[in-house]
C-alpha positions as MATLAB code, in Angstrom:
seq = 'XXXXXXXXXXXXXXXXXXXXXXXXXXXXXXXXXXXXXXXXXXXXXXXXXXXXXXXXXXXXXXXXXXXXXXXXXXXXXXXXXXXXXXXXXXXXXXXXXXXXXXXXXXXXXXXXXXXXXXXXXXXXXXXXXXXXXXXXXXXXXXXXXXXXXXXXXXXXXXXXXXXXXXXXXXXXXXXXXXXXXXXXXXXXXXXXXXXXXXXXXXXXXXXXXXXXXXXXXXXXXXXXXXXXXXXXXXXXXXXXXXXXXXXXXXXXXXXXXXXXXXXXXXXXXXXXXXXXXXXXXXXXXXXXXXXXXXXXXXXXXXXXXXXXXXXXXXXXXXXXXX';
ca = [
      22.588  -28.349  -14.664;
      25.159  -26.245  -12.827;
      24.884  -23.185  -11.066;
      25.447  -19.858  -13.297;
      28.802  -18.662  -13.366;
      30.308  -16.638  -10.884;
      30.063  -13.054  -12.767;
      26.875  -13.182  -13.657;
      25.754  -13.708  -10.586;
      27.593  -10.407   -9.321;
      26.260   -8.678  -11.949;
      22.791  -10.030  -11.372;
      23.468   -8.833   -7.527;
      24.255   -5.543   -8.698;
      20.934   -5.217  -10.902;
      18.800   -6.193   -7.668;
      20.829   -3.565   -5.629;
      20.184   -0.809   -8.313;
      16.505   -1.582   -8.860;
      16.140   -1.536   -4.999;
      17.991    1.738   -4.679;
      15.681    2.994   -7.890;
      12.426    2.039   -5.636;
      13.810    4.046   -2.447;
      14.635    6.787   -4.285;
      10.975    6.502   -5.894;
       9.416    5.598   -2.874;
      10.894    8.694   -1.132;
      10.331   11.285   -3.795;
       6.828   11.051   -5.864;
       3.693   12.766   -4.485;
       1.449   10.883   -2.989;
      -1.607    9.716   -5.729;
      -4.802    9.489   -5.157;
      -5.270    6.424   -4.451;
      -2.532    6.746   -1.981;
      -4.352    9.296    0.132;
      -7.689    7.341   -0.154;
      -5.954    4.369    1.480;
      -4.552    6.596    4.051;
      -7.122    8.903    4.538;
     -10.402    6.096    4.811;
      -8.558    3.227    6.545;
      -4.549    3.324    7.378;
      -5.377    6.208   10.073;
      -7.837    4.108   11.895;
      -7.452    1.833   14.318;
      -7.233   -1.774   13.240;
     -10.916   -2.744   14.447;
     -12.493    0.161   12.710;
     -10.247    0.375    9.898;
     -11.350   -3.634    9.219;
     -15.739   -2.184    9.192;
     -14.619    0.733    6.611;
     -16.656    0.323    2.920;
     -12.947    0.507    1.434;
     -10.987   -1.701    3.393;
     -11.428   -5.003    1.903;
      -8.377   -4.188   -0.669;
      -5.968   -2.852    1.492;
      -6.686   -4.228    4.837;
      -3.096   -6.457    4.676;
      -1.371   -3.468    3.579;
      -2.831   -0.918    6.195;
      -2.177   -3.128    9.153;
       1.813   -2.584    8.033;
       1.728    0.547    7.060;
       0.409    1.490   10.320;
       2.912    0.210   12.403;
       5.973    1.920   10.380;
       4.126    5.021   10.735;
       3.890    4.777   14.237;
       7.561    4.360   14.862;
       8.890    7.079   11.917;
       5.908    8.880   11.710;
       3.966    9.753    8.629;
       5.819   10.958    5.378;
       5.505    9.275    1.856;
       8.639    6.985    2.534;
       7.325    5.258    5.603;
       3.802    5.100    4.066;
       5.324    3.068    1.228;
       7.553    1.373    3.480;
       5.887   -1.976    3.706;
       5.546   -1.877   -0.296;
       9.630   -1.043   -0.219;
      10.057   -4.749    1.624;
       8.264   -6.414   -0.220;
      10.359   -4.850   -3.075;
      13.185   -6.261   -1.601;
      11.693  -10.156   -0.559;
      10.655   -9.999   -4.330;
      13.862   -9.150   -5.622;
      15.250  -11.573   -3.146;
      13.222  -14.213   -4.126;
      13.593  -13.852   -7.759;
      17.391  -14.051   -7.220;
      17.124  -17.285   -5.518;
      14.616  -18.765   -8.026;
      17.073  -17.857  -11.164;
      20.155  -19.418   -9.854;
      20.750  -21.293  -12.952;
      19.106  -18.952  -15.354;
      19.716  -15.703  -14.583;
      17.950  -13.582  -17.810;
      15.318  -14.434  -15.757;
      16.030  -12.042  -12.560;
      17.081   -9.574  -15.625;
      13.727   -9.610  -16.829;
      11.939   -9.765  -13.248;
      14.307   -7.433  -12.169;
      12.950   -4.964  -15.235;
       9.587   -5.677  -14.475;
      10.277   -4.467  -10.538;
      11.703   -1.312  -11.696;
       9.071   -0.337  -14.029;
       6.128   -0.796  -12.192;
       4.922    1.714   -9.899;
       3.254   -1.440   -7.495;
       6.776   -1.303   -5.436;
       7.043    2.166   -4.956;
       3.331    3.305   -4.358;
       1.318    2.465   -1.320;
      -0.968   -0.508   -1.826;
      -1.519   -4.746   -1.487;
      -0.133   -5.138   -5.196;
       3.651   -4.970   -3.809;
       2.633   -7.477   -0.726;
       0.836   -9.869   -3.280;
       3.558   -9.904   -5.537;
       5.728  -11.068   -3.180;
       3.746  -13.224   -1.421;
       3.204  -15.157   -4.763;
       6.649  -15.499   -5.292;
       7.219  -16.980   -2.608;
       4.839  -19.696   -3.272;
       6.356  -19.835   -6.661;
       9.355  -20.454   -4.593;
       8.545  -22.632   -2.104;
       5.943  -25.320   -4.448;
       9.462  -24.850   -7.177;
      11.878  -25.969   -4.019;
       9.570  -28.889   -2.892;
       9.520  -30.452   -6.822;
      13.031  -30.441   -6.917;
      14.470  -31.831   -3.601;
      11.626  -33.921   -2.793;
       9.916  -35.102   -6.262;
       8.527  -38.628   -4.169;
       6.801  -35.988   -1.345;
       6.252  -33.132   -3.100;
       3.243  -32.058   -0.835;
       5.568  -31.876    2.500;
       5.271  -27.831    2.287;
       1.477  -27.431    0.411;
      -0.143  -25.839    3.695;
       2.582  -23.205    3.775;
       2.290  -22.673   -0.101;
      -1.316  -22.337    0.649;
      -1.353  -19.638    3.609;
       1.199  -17.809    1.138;
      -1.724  -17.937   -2.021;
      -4.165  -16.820    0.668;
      -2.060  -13.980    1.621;
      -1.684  -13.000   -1.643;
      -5.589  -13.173   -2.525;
      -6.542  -11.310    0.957;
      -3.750   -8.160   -0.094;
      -4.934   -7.645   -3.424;
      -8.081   -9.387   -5.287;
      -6.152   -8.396   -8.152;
      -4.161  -11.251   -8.019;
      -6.815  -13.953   -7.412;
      -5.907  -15.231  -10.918;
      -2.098  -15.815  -11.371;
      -2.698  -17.697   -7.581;
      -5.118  -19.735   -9.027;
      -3.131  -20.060  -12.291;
      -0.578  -21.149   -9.876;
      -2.679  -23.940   -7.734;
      -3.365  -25.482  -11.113;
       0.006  -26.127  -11.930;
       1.071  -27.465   -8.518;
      -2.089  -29.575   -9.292;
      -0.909  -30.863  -13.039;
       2.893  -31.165  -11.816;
       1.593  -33.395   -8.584;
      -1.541  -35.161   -9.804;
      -2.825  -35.967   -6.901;
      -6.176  -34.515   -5.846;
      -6.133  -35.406   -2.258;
      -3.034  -33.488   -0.883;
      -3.340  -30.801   -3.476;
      -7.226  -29.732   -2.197;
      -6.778  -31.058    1.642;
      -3.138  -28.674    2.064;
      -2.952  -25.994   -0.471;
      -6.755  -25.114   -1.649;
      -8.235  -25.476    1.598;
      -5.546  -23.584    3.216;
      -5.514  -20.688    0.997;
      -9.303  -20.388    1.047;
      -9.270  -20.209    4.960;
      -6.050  -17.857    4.951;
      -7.896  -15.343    3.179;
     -11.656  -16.197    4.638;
     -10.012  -15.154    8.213;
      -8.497  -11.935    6.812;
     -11.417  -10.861    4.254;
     -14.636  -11.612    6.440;
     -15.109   -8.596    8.265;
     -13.898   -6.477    5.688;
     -15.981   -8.460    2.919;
     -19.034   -7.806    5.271;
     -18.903   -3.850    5.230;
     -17.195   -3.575    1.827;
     -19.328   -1.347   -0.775;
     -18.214   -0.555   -4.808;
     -14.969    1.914   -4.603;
     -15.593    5.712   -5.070;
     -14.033    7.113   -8.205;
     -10.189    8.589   -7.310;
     -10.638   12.628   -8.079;
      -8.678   13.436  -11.423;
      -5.908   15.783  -10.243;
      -2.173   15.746  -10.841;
      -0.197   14.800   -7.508;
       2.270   17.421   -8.286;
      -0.217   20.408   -8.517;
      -2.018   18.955   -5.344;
       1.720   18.934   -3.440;
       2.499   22.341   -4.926;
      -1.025   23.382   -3.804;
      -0.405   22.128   -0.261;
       3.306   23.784    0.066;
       1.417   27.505   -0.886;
      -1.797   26.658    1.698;
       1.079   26.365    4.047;
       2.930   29.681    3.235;
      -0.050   31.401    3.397;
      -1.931   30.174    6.731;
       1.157   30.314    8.398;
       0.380   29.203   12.266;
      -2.775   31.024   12.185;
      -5.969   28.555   12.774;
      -7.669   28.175    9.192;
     -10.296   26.309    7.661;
     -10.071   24.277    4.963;
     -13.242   23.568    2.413;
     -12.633   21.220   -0.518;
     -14.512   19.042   -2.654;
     -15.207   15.258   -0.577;
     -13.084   13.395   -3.268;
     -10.175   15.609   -2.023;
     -10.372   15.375    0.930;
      -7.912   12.477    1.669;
      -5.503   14.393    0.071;
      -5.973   17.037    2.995;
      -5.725   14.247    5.818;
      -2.521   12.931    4.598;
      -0.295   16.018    4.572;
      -2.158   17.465    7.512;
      -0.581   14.364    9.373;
       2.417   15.016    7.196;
       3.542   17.948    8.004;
       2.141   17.863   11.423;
      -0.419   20.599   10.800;
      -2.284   21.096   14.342;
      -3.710   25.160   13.243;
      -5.822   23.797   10.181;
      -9.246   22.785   10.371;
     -10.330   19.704    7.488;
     -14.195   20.481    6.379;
     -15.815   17.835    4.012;
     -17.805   14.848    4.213;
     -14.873   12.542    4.927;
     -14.274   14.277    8.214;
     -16.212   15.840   11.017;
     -16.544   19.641   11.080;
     -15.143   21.415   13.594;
     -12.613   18.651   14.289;
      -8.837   18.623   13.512;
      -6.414   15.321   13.111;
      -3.583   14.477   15.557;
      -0.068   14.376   14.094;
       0.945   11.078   15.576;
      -1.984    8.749   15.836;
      -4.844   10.359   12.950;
      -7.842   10.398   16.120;
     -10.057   13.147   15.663;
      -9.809   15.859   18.703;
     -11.953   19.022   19.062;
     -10.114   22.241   16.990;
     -10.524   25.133   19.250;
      -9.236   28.025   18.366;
      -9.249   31.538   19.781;
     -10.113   34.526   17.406;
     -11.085   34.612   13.826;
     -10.466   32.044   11.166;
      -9.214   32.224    8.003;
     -11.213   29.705    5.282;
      -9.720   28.821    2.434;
     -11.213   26.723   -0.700;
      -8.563   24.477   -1.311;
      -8.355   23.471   -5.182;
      -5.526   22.014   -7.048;
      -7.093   23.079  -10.362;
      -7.239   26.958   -9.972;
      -4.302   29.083  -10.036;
      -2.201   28.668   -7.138;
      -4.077   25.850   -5.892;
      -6.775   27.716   -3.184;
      -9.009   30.480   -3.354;
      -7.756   33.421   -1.163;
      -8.855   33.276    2.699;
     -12.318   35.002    3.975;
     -12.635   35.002    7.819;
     -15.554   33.497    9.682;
     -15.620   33.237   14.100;
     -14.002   30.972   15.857;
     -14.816   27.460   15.857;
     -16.620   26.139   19.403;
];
């Protein structure tokens, strides 16, 4: 079967560079959900050690360990938060365009797929699954067709890619086990197929997922609130506190919400009160470790609340913190 013809194939190229620009531009510009901050605000700001022992890391452990290190060199803003989700956009998309070359509806429809979803332009181990799997798809579809007598040359590499996929999202436990069944029916032979690709996956994700595993506890329901009217919120808590020192009271669930633009804006004057963070204790800008909050003369508390009308309560003053 030859190769599809030239102009589809620039037109296909065109899609992919579209969809990717449609993800940046995503990626750059939507609030930051809930389940966003959570991730951020529970595990990406830790250190790798302690993030790993957090209740909530076990599903985004892959994805924090990224994230981490983009917003270390850019620092922290919605883009480079999703920035590890915005590759793996992009490997996907790549991927897909290599795996079509002789059918290319199908990076049309994968390419459709990519650009509705939100998994490659939100924060999370969906995006890094998805293309992790792909690649396997990739890799196991590669190995059929240039070596049909020795298909199982690349099965340990298909196998660390499956177990990569399982350890960034559980979610997608099923389409790689889906997808180790029909290696298994398309080699049929049990030997290579458990030895190489089963028992490699399994230990791929047993190294990643054991401590986290160990610690990990049922998630905590996401707090119902539009991103929007939590952003808007945040932009008026700003105008108001100014650089004055302030303290900031909110229900636990939001929390998270507070960390994250606290580190995104660089806020070193306000003061985050819940159970997610020690009282009396404010967030560095750069690295998210906790550091004593000082501060000379009063301080003005607000109640921050996306739901009310203008998104806090106004300030009351209350003595320094020590």
């Amino acid at each position: 079967m030859e190769r599809a013809s030239t102009a589809s194939t620039k037109l296909a190229f065109a899609l992919g560079i579209a969809v990717m620009g449609w993800c940046i531009f995503r990626a750059a510009t939507a609030p930051v959900t809930a389940a966003e901050a959570t991730l951020y605000g529970r595990v990406a700001r830790l250190p790798l050690l302690e993030a790993m022992l957090q209740p909530d890391a076990w599903n985004g452990i892959v994805y924090t360990s990224l994230s981490r290190r983009a917003v270390g060199l850019f620092r922290l803003s919605e883009f480079t938060f999703r920035l590890p989700a915005l590759l793996a956009a992009g490997a996907f998309l790549v991927i897909a365009f290599r795996m079509t070359a002789r059918w290319r509806i199908g990076f049309v429809l994968l390419s459709a797929w990519a650009a509705t979803t939100p998994i490659f332009t939100l924060a999370g181990g969906a995006a890094l699954a998805s293309a992790f799997l792909a690649a396997a798809a990739w890799i196991l579809m590669k190995e059929l067709q240039l070596h049909e007598h020795n298909a199982s040359r690349n099965l340990n590499l298909c196998g660390m890619l499956l177990g990569l996929a399982v350890a960034a999202s559980w979610r997608f436990a099923v389409p790689a086990v889906i997808l180790a069944a029909f290696s298994l029916a398309i080699l049929r032979r049990w030997q290579p197929w458990v030895e190489r690709l089963i028992a490699t996956a399994c230990v791929t994700a047993f190294i990643i997922l054991f401590l986290p595993a160990v610690h990990a506890s049922p998630p905590q329901p996401l707090p119902d609130v539009d991103p929007v009217a939590v952003r808007e919120a945040i932009a008026a808590l700003r105008t108001v506190s100014g650089s004055h020192p302030a303290r900031i009271l909110s229900d636990p669930s939001l929390q998270s919400y507070l960390i994250f633009y606290k580190g995104r804006y660089r806020i070193r004057t306000w003061e985050v009160v819940g159970d997610t963070t020690r009282p009396n204790y404010i967030v560095t800008t750069r690295t998210g470790l906790p550091m004593p909050a000082v501060h000379q003369g009063p301080v003005s508390v607000y109640r921050f609340n996306p739901a009310i009308d203008g998104g806090f309560q106004p300030p009351s003053t209350s003595p320094p913190s020590h």
